[in-house]
TIZA-297278 format. One record per residue: x, y, z of N, C-alpha, C in turn; chain; residue in one letter; residue number from 1. Coordinates in nm, 3 decimals, decimal comma, padded with zeros to 5 digits. Each point is the difference from the previous one (the first is absolute). Last residue first. Layout:
N
PT       n.u       n.v       n.w      ca.u      ca.v      ca.w       c.u       c.v       c.w   chaine   residu   num
PT         X         Y         Z         X         Y         Z         X         Y         Z        A        a   NUM
...
//
This chain:
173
PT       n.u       n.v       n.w      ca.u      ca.v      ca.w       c.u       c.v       c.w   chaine   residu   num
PT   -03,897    05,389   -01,410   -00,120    00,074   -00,097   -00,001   -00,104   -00,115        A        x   173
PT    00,328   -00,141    00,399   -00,190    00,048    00,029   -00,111    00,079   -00,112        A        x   172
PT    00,503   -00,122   -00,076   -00,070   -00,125    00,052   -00,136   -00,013    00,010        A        x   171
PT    00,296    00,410    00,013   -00,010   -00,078   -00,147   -00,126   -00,124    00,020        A        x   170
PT    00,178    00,211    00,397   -00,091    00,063   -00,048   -00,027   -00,033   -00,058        A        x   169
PT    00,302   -00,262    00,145   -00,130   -00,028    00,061   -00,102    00,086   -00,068        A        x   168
PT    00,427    00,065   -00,101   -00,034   -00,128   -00,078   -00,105   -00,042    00,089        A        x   167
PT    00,161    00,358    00,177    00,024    00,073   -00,121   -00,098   -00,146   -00,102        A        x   166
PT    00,195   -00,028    00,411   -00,131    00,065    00,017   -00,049    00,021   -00,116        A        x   165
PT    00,439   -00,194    00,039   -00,122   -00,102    00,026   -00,145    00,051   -00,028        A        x   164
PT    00,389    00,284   -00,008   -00,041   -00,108   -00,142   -00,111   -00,092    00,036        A        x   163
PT    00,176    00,257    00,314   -00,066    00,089   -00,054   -00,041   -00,029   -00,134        A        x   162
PT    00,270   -00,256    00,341   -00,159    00,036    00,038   -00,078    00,046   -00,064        A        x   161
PT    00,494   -00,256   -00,206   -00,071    00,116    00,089   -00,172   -00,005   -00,002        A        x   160
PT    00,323   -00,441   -00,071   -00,102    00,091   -00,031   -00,070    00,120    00,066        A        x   159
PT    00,507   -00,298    00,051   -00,151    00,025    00,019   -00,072    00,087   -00,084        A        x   158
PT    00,403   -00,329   -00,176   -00,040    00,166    00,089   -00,139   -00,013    00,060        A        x   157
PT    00,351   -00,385   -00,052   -00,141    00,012   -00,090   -00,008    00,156    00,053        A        x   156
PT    00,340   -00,324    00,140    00,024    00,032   -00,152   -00,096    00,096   -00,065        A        x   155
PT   -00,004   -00,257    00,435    00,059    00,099   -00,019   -00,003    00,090   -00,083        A        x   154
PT   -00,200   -00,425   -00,049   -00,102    00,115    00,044    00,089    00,103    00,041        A        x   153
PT    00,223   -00,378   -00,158   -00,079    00,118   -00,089   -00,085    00,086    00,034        A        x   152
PT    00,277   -00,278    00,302    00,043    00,095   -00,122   -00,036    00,107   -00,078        A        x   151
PT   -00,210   -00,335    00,301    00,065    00,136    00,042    00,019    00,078   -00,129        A        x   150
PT   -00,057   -00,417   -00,144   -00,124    00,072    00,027    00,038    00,144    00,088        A        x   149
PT    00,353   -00,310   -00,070   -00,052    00,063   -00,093   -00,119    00,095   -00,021        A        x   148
PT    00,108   -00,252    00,400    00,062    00,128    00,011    00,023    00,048   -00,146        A        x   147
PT   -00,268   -00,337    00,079   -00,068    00,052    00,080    00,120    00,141   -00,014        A        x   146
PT    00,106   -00,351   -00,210   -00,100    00,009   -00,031   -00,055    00,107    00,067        A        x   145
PT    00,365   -00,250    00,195    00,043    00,092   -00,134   -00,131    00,059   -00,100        A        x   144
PT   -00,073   -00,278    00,409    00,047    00,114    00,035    00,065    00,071   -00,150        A        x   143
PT   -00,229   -00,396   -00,053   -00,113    00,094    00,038    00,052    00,133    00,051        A        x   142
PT    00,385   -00,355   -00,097   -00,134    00,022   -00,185   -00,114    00,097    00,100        A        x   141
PT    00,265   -00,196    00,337    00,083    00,125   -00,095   -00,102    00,052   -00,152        A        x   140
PT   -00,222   -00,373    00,268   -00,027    00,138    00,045    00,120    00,076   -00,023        A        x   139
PT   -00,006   -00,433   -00,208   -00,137    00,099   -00,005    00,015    00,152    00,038        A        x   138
PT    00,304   -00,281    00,070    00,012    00,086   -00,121   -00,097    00,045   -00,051        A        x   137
PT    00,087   -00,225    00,467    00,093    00,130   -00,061   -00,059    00,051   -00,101        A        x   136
PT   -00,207   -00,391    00,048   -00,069    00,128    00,061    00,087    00,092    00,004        A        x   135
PT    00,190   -00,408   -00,179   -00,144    00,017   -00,094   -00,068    00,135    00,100        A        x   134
PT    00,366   -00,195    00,190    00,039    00,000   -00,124   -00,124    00,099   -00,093        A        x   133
PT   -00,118   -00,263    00,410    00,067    00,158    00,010    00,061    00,094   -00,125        A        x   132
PT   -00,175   -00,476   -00,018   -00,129    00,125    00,030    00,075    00,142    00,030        A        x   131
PT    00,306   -00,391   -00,068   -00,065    00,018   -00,097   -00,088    00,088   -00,017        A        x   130
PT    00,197   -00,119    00,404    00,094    00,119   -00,080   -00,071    00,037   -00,127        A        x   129
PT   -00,304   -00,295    00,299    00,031    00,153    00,031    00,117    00,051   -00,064        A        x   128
PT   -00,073   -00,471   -00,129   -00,131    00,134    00,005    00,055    00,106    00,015        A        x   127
PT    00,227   -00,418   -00,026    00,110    00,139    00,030   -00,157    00,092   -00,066        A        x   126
PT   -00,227   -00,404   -00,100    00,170   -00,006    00,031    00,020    00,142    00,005        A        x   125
PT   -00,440   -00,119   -00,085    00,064    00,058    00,129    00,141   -00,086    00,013        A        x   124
PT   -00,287   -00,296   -00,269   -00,006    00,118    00,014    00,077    00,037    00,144        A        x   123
PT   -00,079   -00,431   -00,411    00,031    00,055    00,162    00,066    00,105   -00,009        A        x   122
PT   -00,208   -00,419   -00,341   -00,003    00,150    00,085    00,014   -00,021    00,121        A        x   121
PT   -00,022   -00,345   -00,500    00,007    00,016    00,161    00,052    00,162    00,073        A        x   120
PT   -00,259   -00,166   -00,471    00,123    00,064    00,020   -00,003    00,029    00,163        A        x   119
PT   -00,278   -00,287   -00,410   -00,051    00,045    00,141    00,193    00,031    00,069        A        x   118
PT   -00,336   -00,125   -00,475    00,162   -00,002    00,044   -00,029    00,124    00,151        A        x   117
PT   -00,349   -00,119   -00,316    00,082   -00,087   -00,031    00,088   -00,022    00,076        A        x   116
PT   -00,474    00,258    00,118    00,084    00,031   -00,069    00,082   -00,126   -00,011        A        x   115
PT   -00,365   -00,015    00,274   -00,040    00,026   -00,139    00,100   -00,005   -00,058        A        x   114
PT    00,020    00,084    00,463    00,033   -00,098   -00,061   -00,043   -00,067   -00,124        A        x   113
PT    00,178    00,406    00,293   -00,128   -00,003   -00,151    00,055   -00,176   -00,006        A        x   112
PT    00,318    00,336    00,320   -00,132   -00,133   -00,002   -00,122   -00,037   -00,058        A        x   111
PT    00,332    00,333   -00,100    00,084   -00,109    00,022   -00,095   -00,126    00,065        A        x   110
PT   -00,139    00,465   -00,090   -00,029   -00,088   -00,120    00,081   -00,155    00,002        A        x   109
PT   -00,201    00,384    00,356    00,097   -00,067   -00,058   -00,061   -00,123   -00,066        A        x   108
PT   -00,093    00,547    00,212   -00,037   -00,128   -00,121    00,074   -00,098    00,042        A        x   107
PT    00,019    00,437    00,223   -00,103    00,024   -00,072   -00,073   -00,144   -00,053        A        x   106
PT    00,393   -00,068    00,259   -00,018    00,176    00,042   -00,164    00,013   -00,068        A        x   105
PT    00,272   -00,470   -00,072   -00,088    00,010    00,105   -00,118    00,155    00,013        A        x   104
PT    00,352   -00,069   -00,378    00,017   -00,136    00,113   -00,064    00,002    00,114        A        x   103
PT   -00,008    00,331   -00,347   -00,049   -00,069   -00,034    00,040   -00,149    00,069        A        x   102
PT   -00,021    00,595    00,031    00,089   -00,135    00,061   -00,093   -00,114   -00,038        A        x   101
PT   -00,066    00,478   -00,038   -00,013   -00,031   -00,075    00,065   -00,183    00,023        A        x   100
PT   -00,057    00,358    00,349   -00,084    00,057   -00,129   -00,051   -00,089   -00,077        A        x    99
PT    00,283   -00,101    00,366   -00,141   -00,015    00,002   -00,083    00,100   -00,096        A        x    98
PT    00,442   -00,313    00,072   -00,045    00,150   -00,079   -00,114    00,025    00,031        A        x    97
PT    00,425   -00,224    00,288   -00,131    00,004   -00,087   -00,067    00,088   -00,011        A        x    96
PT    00,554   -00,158    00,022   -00,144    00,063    00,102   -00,112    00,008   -00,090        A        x    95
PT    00,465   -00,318   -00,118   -00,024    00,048    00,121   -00,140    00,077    00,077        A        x    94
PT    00,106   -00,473   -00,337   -00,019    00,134    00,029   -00,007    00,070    00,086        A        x    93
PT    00,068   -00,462   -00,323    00,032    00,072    00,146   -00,011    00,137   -00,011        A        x    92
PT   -00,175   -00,510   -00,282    00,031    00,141   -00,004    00,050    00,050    00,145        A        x    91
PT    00,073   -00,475   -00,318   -00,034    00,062    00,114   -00,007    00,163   -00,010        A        x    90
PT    00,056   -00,324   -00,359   -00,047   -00,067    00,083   -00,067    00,067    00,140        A        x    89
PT   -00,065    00,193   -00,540    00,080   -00,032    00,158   -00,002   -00,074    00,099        A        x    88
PT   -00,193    00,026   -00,474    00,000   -00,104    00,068    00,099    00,099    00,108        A        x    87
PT   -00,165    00,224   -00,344    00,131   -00,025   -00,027   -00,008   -00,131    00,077        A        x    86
PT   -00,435    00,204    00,107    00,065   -00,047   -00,192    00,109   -00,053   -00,005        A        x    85
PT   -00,118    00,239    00,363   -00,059   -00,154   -00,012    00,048   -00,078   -00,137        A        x    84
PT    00,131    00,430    00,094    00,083   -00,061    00,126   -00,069   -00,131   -00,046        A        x    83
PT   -00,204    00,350   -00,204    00,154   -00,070   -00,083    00,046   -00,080    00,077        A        x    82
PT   -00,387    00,119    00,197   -00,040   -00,021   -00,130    00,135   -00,073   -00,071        A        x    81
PT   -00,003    00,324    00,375   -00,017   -00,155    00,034   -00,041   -00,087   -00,087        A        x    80
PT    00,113    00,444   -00,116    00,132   -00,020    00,033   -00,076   -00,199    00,063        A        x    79
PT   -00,352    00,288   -00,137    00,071   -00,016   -00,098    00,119   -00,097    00,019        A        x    78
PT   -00,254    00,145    00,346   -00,077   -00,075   -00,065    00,091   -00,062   -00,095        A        x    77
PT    00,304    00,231    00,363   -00,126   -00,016   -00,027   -00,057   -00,091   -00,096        A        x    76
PT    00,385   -00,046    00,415   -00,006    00,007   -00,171   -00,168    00,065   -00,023        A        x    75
PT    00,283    00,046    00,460   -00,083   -00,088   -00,047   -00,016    00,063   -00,139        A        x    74
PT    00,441    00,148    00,156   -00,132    00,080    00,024   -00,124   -00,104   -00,075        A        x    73
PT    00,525   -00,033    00,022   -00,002    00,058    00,083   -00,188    00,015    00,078        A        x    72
PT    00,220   -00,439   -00,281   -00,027    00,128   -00,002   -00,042    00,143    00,088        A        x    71
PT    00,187   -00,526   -00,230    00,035    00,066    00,144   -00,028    00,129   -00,030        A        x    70
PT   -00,016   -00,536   -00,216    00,001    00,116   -00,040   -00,054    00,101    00,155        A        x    69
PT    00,152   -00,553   -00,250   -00,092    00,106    00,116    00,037    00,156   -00,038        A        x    68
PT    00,039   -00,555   -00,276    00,078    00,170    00,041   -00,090    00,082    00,111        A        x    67
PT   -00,088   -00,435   -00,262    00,080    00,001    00,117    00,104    00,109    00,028        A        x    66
PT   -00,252    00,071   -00,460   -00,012   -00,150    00,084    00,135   -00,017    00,111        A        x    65
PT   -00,196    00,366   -00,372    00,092   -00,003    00,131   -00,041   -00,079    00,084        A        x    64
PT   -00,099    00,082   -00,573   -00,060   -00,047    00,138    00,148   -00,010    00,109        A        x    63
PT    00,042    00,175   -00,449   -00,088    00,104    00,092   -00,046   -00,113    00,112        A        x    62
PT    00,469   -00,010   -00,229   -00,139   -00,066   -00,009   -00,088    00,044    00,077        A        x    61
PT    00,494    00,076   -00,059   -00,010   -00,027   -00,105   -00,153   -00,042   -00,018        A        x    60
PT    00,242    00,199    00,402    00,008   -00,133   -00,028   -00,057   -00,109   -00,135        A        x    59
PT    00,084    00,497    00,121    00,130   -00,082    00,027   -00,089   -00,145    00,001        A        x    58
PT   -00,325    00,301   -00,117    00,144   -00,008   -00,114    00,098   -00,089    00,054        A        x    57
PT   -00,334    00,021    00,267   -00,033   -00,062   -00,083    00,057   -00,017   -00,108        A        x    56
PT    00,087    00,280    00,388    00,030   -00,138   -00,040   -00,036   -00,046   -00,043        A        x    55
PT   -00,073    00,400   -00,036    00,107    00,012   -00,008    00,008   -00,175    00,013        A        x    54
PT   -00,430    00,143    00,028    00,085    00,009   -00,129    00,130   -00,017   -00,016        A        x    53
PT   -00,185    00,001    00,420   -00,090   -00,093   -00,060    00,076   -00,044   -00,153        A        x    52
PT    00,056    00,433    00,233    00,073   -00,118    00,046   -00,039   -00,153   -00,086        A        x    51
PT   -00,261    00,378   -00,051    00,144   -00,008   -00,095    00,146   -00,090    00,084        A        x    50
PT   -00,457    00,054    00,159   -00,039   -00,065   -00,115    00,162    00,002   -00,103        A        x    49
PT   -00,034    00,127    00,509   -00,067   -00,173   -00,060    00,048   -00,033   -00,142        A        x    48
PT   -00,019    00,488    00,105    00,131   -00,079    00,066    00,012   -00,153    00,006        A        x    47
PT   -00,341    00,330   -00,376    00,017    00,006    00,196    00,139   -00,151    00,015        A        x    46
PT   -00,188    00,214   -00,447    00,096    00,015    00,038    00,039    00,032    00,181        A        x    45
PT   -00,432    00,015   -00,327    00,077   -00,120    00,040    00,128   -00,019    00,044        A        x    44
PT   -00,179    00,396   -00,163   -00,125   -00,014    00,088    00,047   -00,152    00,048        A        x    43
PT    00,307    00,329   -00,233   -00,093   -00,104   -00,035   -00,014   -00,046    00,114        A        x    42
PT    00,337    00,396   -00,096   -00,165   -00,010   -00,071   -00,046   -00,141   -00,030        A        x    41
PT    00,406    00,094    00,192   -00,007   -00,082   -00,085   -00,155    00,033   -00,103        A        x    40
PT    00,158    00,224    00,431    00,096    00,029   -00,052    00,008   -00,070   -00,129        A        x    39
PT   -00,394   -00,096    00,277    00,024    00,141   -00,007    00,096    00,045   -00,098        A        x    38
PT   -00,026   -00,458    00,170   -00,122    00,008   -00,105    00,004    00,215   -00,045        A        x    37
PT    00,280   -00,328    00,296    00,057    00,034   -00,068   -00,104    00,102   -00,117        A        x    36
PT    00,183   -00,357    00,487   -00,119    00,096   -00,057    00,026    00,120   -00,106        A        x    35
PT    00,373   -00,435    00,063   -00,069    00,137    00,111   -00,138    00,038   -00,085        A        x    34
PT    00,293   -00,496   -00,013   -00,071    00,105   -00,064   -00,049    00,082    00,113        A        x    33
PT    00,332   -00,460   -00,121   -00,017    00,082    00,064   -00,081    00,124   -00,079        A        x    32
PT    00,180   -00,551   -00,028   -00,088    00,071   -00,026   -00,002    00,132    00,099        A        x    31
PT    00,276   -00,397    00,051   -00,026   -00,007   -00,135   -00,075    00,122   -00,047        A        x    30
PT    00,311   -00,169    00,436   -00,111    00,114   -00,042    00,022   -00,024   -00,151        A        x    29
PT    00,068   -00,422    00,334    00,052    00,060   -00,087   -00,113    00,120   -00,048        A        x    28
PT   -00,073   -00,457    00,203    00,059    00,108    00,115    00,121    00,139   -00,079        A        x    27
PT   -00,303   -00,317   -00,212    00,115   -00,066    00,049    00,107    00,098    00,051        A        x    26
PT   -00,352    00,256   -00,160    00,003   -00,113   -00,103    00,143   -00,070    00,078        A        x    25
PT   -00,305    00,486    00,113    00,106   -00,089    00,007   -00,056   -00,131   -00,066        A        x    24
PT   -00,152    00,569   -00,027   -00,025   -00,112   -00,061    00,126   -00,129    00,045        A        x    23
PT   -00,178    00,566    00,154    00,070   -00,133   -00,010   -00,030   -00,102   -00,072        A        x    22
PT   -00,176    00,560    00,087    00,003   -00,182    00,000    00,129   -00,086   -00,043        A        x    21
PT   -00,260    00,557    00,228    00,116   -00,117   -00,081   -00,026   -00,112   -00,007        A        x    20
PT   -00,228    00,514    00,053   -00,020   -00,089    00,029    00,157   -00,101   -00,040        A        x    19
PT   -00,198    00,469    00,082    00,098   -00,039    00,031   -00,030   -00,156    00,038        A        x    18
PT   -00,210    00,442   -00,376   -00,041   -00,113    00,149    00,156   -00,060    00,045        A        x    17
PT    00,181    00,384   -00,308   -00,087   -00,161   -00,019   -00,041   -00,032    00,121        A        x    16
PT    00,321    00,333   -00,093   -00,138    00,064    00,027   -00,092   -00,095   -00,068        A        x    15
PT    00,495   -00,098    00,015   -00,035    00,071   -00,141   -00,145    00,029    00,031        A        x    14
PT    00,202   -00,146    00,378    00,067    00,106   -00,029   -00,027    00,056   -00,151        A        x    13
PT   -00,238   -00,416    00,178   -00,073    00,153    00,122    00,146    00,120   -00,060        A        x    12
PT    00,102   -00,434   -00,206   -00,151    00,053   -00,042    00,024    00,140    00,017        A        x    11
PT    00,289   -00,218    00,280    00,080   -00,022   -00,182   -00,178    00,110   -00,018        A        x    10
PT   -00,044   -00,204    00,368    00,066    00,094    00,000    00,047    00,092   -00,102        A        x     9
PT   -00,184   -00,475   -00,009   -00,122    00,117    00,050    00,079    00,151   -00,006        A        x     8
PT    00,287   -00,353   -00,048   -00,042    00,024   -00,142   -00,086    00,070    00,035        A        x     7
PT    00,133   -00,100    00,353    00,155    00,024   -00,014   -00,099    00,048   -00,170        A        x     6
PT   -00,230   -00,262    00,251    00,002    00,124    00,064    00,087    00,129   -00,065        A        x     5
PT    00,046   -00,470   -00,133   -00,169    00,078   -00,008   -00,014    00,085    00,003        A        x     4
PT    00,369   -00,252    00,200    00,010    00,050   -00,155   -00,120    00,089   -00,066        A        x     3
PT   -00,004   -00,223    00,450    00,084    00,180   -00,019   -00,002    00,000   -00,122        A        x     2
PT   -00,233   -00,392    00,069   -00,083    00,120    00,000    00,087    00,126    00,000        A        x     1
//
């Protein structure tokens, strides 16, 4: 999971969610991806899914049979979708999403037993660095926001009294 963290980080400095993943294959990192969908323009480009990709290149075959995979932030709909598909054996994750978290938070699709391929889970690894990780940058992202907004209302003159009155008279005939 430090590696995770270590790629969550990677993200949160190009002003990406701060998510990371991992991908191991015989105790070996085959696969690594940060949250990316902003700096990539594509709406698929969360930390699962280009991990996912990365080892699928290193291992020449989109199914990831007896590989697990290690992510900072429960996967959503989409991200638990590829996780099933590829066959992972195991997923790990540190804190949960309760926006959008598809291993329990809102959904989980890991127990559909409808579906083909059933991807073993376990959550709240290193939660709290993972959750902390993820609320720093929220709230630097709400404090740099908030002092742009200063900004500009600095920026703005006021509107003398005598204009106002002036655009009330207009107003009324």
């Amino acid at each position: 999971m430090a590696q995770a963290l270590e790629l969550a980080s990677q993200g949160a400095t190009l002003g990406e969610v701060p998510v990371g993943a991992i991908i191991v294959y015989k105790n070996q990192i085959i696969g690594r991806g940060f949250n990316a969908p902003i700096s990539q323009h594509d709406p698929s480009a969360h930390a699962e899914i280009r991990a996912l990709r990365d080892a699928a290149q290193h291992l020449e075959n989109y199914r990831l049979v007896d590989c697990d995979l290690y992510v900072t932030l429960e996967p959503c709909v989409m991200c638990a979708g590829a996780i099933m598909h590829a066959r992972i054996r195991h997923l790990f994750y540190g804190a949960n999403d309760p926006k959008t978290g598809a291993c329990g938070s809102i959904t989980n699709l890991f127990l559909e037993q409808r579906l083909n391929h059933h991807t073993k889970v376990t959550g709240g690894i290193q939660a709290a660095q993972c959750g902390k990780l993820l609320s720093d940058f929220f709230a630097d992202r709400r404090r740099l926001h908030k002092a742009e907004k200063n900004r500009l209302n600095e920026q703005c003159m006021p509107v003398p009294e005598m204009l106002l009155d002036q655009s009330r008279s207009i107003t009324k005939t």
